[in-house]
C-alpha positions in Angstrom: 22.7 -6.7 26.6 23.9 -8.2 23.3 27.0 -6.7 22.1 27.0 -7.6 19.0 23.4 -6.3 18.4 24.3 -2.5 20.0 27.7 -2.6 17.4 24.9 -3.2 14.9 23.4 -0.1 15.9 25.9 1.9 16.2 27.0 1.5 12.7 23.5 1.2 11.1 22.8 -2.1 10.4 20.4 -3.2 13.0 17.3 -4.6 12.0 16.0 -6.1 16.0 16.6 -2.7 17.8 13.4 -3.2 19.5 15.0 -6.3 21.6 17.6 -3.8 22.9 15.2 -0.6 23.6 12.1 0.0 25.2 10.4 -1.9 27.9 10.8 -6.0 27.7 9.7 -8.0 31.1 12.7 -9.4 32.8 13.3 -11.4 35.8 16.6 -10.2 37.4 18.0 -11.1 41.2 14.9 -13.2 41.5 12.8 -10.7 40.9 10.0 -9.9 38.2 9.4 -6.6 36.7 10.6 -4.5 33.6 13.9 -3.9 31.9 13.5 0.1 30.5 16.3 0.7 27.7 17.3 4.2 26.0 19.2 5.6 23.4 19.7 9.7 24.3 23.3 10.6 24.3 23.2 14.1 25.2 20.8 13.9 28.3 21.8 14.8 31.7 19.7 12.5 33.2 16.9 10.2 32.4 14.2 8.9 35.1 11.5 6.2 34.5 8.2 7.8 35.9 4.7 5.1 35.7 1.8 4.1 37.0 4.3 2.0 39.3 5.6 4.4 41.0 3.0 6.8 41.2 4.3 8.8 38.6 7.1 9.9 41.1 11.3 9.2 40.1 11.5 6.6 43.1 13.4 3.9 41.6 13.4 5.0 38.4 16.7 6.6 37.8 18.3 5.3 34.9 22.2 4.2 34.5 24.3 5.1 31.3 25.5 1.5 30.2 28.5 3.0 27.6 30.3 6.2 26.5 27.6 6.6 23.2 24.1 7.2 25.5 22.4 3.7 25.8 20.5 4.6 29.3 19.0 1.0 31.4 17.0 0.4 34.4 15.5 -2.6 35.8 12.4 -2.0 37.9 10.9 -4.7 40.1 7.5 -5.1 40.3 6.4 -3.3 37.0 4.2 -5.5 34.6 2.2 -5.5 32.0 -0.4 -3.3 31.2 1.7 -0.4 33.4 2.0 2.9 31.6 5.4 5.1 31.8 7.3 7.7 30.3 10.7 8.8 30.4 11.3 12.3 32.3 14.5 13.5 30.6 16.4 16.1 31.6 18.1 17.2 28.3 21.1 18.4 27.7 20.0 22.2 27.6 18.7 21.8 31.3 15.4 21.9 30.1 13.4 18.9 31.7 10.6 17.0 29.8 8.4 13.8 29.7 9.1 11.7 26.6 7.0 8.7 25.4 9.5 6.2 24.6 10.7 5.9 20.8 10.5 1.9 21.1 7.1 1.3 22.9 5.0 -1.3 21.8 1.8 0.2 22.9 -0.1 4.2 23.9 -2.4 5.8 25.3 -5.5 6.6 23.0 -5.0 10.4 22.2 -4.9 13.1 23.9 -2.9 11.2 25.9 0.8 10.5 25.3 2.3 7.5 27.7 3.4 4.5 26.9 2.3 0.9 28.2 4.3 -2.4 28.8 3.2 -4.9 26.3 4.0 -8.5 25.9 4.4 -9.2 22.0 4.6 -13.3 22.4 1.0 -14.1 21.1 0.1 -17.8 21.5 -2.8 -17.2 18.8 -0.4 -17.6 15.9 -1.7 -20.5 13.6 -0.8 -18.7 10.0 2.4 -21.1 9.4 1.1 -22.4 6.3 0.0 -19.4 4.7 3.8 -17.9 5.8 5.8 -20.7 4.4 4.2 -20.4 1.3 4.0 -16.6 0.8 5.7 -15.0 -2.3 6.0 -11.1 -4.0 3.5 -12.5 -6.2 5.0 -11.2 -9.3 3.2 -13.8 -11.1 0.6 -14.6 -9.3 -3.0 -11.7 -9.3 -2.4 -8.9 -6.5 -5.5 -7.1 -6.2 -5.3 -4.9 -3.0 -8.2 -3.4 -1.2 -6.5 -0.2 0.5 -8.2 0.2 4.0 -8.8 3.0 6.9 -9.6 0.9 9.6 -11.4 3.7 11.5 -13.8 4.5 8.9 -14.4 1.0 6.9 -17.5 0.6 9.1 -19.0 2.1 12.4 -20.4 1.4 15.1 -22.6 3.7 16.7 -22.2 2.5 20.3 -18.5 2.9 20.5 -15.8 5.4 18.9 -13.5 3.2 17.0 -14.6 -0.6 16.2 -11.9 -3.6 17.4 -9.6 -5.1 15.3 -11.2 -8.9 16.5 -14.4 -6.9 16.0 -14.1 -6.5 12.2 -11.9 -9.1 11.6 -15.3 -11.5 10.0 -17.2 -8.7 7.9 -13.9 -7.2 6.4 -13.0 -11.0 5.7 -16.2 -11.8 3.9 -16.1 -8.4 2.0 -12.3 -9.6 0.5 -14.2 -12.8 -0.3 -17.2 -11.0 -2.0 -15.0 -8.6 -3.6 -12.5 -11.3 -5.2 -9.2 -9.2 -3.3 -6.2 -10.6 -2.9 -4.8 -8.3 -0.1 -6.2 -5.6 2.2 -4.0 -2.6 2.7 -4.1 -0.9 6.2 -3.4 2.8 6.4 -0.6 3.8 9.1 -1.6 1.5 12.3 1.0 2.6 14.2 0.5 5.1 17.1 -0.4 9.1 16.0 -1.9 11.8 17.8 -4.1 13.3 15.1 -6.9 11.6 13.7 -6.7 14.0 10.8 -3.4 12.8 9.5 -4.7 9.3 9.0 -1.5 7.8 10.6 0.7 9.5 8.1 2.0 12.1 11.5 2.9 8.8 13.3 4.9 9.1 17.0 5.0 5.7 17.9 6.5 3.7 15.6 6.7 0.4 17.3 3.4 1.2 19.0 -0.2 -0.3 17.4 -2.4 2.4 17.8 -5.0 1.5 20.7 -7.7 3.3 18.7 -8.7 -0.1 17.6 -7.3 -2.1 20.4 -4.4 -3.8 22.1 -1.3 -5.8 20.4 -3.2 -8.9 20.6 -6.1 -7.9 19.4 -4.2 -6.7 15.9 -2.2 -10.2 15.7 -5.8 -11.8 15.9 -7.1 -9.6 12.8 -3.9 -10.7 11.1 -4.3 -14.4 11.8 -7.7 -14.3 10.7 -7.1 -13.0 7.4 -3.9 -15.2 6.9 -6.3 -18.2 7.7 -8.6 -17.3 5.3 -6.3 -16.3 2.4 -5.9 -12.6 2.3 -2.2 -11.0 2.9 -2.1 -8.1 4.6 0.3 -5.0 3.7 0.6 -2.0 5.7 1.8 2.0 5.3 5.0 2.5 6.7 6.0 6.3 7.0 10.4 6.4 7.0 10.1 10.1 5.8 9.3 12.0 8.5 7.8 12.0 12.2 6.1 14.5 14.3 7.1 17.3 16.0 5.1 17.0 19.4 6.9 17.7 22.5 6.1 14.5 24.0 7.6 12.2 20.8 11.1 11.9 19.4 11.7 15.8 18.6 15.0 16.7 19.9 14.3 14.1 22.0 17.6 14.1 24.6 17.5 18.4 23.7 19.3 17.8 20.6 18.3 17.1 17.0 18.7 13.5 17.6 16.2 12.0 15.5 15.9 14.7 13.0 18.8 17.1 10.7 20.7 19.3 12.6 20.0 22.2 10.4 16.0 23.7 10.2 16.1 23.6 6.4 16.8 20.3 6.3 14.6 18.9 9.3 11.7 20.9 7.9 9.1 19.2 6.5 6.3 20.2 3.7 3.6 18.9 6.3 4.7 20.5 9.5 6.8 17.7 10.8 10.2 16.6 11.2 12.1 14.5 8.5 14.1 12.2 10.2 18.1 12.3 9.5 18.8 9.4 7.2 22.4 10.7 7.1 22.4 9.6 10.9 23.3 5.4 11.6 21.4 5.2 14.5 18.1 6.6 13.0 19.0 4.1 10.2 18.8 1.2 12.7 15.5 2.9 14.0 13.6 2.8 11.1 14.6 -0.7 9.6 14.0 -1.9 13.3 10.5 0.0 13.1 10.1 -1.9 9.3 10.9 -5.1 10.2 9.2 -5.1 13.7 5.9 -5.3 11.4 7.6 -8.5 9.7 8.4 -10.1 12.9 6.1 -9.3 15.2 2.8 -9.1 13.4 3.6 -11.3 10.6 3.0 -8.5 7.6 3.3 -9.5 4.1 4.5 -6.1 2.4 5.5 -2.6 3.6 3.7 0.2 1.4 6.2 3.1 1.8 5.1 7.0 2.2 6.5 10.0 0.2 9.5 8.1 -1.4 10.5 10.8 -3.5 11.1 12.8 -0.5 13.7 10.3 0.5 14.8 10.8 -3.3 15.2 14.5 -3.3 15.6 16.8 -0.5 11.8 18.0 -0.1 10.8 16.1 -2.7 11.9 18.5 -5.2 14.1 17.3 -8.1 15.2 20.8 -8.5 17.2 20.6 -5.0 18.9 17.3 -6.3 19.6 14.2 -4.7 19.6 12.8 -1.3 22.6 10.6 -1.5 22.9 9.9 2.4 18.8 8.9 2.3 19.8 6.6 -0.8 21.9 4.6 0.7 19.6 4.1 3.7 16.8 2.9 1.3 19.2 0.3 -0.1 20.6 -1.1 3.0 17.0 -1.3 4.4 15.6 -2.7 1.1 18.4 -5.0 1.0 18.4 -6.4 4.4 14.6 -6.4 4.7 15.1 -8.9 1.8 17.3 -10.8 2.9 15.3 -11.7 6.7 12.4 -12.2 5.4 11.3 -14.3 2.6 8.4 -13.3 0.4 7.7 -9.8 1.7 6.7 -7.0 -0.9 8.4 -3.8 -0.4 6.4 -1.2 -2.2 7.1 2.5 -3.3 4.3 5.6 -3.1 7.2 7.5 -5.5 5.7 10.6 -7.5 9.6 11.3 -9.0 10.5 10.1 -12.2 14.2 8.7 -10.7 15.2 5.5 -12.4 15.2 2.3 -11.0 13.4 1.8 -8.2 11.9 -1.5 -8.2 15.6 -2.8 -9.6 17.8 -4.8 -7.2 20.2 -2.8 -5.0 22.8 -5.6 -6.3 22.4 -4.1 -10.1 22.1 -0.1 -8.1 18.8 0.0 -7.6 16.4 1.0 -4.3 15.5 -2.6 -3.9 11.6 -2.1 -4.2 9.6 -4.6 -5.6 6.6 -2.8 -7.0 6.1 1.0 -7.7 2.7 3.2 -7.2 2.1 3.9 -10.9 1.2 7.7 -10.2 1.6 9.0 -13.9 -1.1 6.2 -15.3 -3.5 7.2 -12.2 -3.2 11.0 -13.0 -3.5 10.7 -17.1 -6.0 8.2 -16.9 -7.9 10.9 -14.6 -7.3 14.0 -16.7 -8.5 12.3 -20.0 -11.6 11.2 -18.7 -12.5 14.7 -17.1 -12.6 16.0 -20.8 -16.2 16.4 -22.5 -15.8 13.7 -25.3 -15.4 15.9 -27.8 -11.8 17.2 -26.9 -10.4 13.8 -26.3 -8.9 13.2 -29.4 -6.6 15.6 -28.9 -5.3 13.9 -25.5 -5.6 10.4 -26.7 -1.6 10.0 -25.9 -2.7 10.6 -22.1 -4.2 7.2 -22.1 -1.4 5.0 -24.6 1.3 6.6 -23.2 1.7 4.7 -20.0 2.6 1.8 -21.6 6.0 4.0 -23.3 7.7 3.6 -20.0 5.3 0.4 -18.2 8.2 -1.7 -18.6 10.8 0.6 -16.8 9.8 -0.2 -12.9 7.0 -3.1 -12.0 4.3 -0.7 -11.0 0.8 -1.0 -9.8 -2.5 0.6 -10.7 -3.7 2.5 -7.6 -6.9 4.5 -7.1 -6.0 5.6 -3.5 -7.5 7.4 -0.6 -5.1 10.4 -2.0 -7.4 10.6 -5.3 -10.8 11.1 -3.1 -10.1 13.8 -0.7 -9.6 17.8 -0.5 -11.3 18.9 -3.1 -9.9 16.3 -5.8 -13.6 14.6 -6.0 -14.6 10.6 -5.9 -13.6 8.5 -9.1 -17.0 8.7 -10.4 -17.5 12.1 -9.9 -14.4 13.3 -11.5 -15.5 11.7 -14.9 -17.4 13.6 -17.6 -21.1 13.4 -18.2 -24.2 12.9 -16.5 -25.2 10.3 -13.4 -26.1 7.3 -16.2 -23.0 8.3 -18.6 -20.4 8.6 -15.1 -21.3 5.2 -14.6 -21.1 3.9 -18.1 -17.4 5.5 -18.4 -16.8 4.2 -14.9 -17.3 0.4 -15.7 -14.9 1.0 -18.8 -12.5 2.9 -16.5 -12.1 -0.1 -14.1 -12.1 -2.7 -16.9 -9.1 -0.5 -18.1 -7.5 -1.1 -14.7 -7.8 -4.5 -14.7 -6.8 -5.4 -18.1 -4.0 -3.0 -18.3 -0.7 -4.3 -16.9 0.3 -4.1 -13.4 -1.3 -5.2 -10.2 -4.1 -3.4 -8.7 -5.2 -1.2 -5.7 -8.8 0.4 -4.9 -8.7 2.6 -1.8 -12.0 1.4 -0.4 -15.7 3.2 -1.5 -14.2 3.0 -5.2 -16.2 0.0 -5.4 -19.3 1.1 -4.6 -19.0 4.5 -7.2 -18.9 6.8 -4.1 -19.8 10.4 -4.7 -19.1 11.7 -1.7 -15.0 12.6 -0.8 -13.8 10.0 1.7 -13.9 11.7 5.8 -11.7 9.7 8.0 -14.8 10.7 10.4 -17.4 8.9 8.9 -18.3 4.9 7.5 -18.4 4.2 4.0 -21.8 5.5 2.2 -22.8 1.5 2.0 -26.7 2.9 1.9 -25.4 3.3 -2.2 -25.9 -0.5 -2.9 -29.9 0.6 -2.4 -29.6 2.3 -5.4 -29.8 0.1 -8.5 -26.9 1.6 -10.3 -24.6 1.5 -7.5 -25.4 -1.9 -6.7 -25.1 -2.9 -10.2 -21.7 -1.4 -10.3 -20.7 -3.2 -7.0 -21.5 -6.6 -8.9 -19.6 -5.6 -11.5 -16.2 -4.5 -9.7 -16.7 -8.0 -7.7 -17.0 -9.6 -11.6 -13.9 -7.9 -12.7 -11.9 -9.0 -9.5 -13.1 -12.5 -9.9 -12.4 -12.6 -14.0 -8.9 -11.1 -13.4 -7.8 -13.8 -10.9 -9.1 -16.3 -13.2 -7.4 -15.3 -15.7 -3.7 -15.7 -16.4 -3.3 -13.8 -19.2 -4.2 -10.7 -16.8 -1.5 -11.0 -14.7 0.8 -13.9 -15.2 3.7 -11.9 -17.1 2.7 -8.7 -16.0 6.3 -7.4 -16.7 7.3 -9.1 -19.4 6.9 -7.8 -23.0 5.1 -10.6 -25.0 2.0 -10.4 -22.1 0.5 -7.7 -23.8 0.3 -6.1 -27.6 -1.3 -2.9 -29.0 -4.3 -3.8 -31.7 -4.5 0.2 -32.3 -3.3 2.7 -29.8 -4.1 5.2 -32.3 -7.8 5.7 -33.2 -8.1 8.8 -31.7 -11.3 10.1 -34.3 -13.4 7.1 -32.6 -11.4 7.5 -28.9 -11.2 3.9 -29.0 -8.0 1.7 -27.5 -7.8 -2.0 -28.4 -4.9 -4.5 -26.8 -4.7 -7.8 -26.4 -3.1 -9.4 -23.1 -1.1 -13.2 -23.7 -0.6 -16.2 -21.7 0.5 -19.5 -23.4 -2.8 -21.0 -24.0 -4.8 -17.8 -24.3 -5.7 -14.6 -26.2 -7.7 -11.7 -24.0 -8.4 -8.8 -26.2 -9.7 -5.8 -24.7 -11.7 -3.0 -26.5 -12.5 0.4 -24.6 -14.5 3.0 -26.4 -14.6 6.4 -24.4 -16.8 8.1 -26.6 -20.8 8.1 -27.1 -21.0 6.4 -30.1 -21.8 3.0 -30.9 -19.6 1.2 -33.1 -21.3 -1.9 -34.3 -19.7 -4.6 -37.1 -16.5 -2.5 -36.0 -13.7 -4.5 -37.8 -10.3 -4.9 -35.5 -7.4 -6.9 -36.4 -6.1 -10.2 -34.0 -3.3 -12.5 -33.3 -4.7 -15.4 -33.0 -7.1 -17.1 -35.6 -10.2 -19.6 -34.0 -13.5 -18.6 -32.2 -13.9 -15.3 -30.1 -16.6 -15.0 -27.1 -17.2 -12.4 -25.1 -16.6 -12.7 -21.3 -17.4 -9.6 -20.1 -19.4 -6.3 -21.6 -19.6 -3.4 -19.2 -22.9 -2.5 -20.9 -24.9 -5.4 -20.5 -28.2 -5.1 -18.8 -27.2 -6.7 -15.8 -24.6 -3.9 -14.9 -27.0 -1.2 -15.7 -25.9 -0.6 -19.3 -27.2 -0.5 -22.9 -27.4 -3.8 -23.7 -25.5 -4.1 -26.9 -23.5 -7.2 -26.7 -21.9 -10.1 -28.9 -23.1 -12.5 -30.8 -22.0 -16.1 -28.8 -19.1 -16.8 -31.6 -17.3 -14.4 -33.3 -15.0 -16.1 -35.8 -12.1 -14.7 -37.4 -12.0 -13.9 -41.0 -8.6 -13.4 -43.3 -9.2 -9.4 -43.7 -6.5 -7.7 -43.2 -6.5 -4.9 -40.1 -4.4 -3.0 -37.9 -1.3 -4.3 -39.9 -2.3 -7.9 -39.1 -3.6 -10.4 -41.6 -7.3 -11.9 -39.3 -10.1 -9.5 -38.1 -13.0 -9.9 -36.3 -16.0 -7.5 -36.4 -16.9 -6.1 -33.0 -20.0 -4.5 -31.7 -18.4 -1.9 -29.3 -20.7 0.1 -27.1 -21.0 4.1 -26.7 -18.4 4.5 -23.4 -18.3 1.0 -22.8 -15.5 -2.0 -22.8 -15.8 -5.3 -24.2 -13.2 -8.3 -23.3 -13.5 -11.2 -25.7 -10.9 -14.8 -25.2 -9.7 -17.1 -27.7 -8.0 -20.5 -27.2 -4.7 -20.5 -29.0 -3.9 -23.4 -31.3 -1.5 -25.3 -29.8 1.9 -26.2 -32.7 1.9 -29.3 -33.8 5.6 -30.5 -32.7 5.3 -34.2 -32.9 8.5 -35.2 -35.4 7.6 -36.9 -38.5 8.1 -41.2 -38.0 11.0 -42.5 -40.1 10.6 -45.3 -42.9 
């Protein structure tokens, strides 16, 4: 064993646990078979029981290797494919079959052991697109957030192959103008209702979908053909299921010593971030995804439970979880070049996305919760109140500049009651819509990148069931299929277009027109780039405004490059004439107008070329 690798893990700093633990083939004494590794300090004895030896303790008896609980055992003749568990007898007496914490592949549920797996894939052919993979700060991010169990169906089996939709999920991304796909939790849980979010393998793909393989093909493919992959990664809490890591040697050895503490709000166990050798776990478990399957960003669960103890501010701060964050953050970082580490925080705790050299938790983007929710509750209101709100919708850019955050619409917005996105807005089927394509040209013009959980593009109705495919009958229906186009039009328009995400996070990308016309409930910006002007005008109320006079930036000719009411999207019709010139009338406190015809509950976008400075110096004599 390396040495210097088990000091690492000791002290909390071990980011390759997963070559130490688990089961890893081996040829020892001249012999083939399988190396099982342990950690479980407090056992009285630990016995490697498989499909090798008959599910019997013959041979399987495992040595402590040092004082601290490593437990090893080399047994011939086991290969891959073999399923095992570890029959510990803890240190209560009590004797019990455990998966093991650091197994790269299950058995679909109900059942619980683990299987020997062999992670060196010779399908790898993604080089290219990981040499030159960034954070993308300045580059568009546009994430389609995925359940990979209920995307699409098929009726013949119960869960579709990763190789099986790696094509059709491609050519949707392609379609659909996304950057990245996000998968929900893909490592190993026991219940289908928890989405992956109540994981107990955390090294383990879940063989729903298939084997190890079959995932690094579905990752290659989409690599090959442009798309970056993120995945959820759950460092909060585990669950409590007999056969998984609760008090796994008999002890709270994964979890707090004290039930308050190890107590979670969802029935589970939150892991002891105090502890060094769950610290080494879980930025083994993070960067395993790095490594291994060649991931491009970690999307990271329940953050603010790692902030405060239960996720409640009023119970103050989790120093000893803190520090974990950082040190994984940090190290994370410092492995693996161009990976995005992002934040699903609901707190309001400061710097998060800031380095952890200048104290911060080392995240590079933020879930932008507050924008999500006030967006939301504004465009619940009949019209008529939403004057009195208007601050719900201007005031995410008060504090935009405080974290790098992302716009999300997330599977967590269309379940349990909470409705769809469409159905949560006011009005009737034609006026949902009509506020709907306004809503998402909102989200893409506002700063930040983006995330869609997936169904949000085709205006579902129906609350997303892990149980069932995505309502795709809806693109029969013309305004559903209108829409569709239109989401596809806005993805396309903001990767084109630097001024929507060049300098998201940077000050002089975007400007206020008039954040303040509440009596019309219209919001007009303007987003920068060097060599354009994109000026964005959203009216969320039923009256047309036509001739409606705002004030711009930049003098020249406007056109209009996108009106969510045009025919074509199912709308009104009332658009722009082809130029709109600017005229020296003072408005909005700027000295150059332009007269708009703005439609009722629809957005108009309208670009001008900037006149470039004439710095040539003047000849002498």
């Amino acid at each position: 064993m390396n040495k210097k690798a088990i000091e690492q893990y000791y002290q909390g700093y071990c980011l390759n646990a997963y070559e130490i633990f688990g089961a890893h083939l081996a040829n020892e004494k001249g012999k083939a078979g399988v190396r099982f590794t342990t950690y479980a300090p407090h056992a009285q004895k630990i016995q490697v029981i498989g499909s090798f030896n008959d599910w019997s303790c013959e041979g399987g008896e495992m040595k402590r290797t040092d004082e601290k609980g490593i437990y090893s055992v080399f047994i011939p003749g086991a290969k891959v494919g073999d399923m095992y568990k570890y029959r510990v007898t803890q240190s209560t007496g009590r004797v019990v079959d455990k998966m093991d914490p650091y197994a790269f592949h299950s058995e679909l549920r109900p059942n619980t052991a683990s299987i020997v797996a062999d992670l060196d894939f010779s399908l790898w052919s993604d080089e290219k697109w990981l040499s030159k993979r960034t954070k993308n700060l300045d580059q568009p991010l546009n994430i389609y957030e995925v359940h990979l169990g209920s995307w699409k169906k098929d009726k013949d089996v119960e869960w579709i192959n990763y190789r099986d939709i790696a094509d059709d999920l491609i050519a949707y991304l392609k379609e659909m103008h996304f950057t990245h796909v996000e998968f929900m939790p893909l490592c190993e849980y026991p219940f289908d209702g928890s989405w992956g979010y109540q994981c107990s393998g955390y090294f383990s793909v879940t063989s729903r979908y298939g084997d190890c393989e079959d995932l690094a093909y579905l990752i290659n493919a989409l690599h090959k053909a442009g798309f970056g992959v993120i995945m959820d990664f759950v460092p909060v809490h585990f669950v409590r299921d007999d056969f998984s890591l609760s008090y796994f040697d008999g002890t709270p050895l994964y979890e707090y010593e004290r039930a308050h503490d190890a107590d979670s709000q969802w029935g589970t166990a939150n892991f002891n971030l105090w502890r060094e050798e769950v610290r080494s776990f879980l930025m083994s478990a993070a960067a395993f995804w790095f490594d291994k399957y060649h991931v491009d960003g970690l999307r990271m669960d329940a953050i603010s439970n790692i902030i405060h103890w239960h996720g409640n501010k009023d119970l103050g701060v989790n120093e000893g979880a803190l520090d974990f964050i950082r040190r994984m953050n940090f190290h994370l970082n410092k492995r693996f070049a161009g990976v995005m580490l992002i934040a699903e925080d609901s707190s309001d705790f400061p710097n998060v996305t800031r380095s952890t050299l200048d104290h911060g938790l080392g995240f590079d983007y933020k879930w932008d919760l507050g924008w999500m929710n006030d967006t939301l509750k504004y465009l619940e209101m009949d019209p008529v109140y939403r004057k009195w709100h208007h601050h719900q919708v201007t005031f995410s850019m008060a504090y935009f500049y405080s974290e790098r955050f992302i716009n999300e619409f997330s599977h967590d917005e269309v379940v349990h009651g909470k409705k769809t996105i469409i159905d949560k807005l006011w009005g009737s089927y034609e006026q949902k819509f009509s506020q709907l394509r306004t809503l998402y040209m909102y989200m893409f013009t506002h700063p930040g990148k983006k995330l869609n959980f997936m169904g949000n593009e085709l205006a579902h109705f129906r609350e997303w069931d892990e149980t069932k495919e995505n309502d795709w009958f809806l693109l029969t229906y013309p305004l559903h299929d209108a829409f569709h186009k239109y989401f596809a039009s806005l993805g396309q328009l903001y990767k084109k277009e630097k001024a929507l995400y060049e300098n998201d996070y940077h000050y002089e990308s975007f400007r206020w027109i008039d954040a303040d016309n509440e009596d019309e409930n219209l919001f007009s910006y303007v987003r920068r780039s060097e060599t354009k002007d994109i000026v964005v005008i959203l009216n969320f109320s039923p009256n047309a405004y036509e001739k409606h006079r705002f004030g711009v930036l930049s003098s020249g000719t406007y056109h209009e490059i996108l009106n969510s009411e045009k025919d074509e999207w199912g709308g009104c019709n009332l658009t722009n004439p082809e130029k709109i010139k600017t005229e020296k009338i003072a408005c909005n406190n700027l000295d150059q107008s332009i007269c708009v015809n703005v439609p009722p509950f629809g957005g108009v976008m309208l670009e001008v070329r900037k006149r470039k400075k004439n710095t040539q110096k003047a000849k002498k004599g």
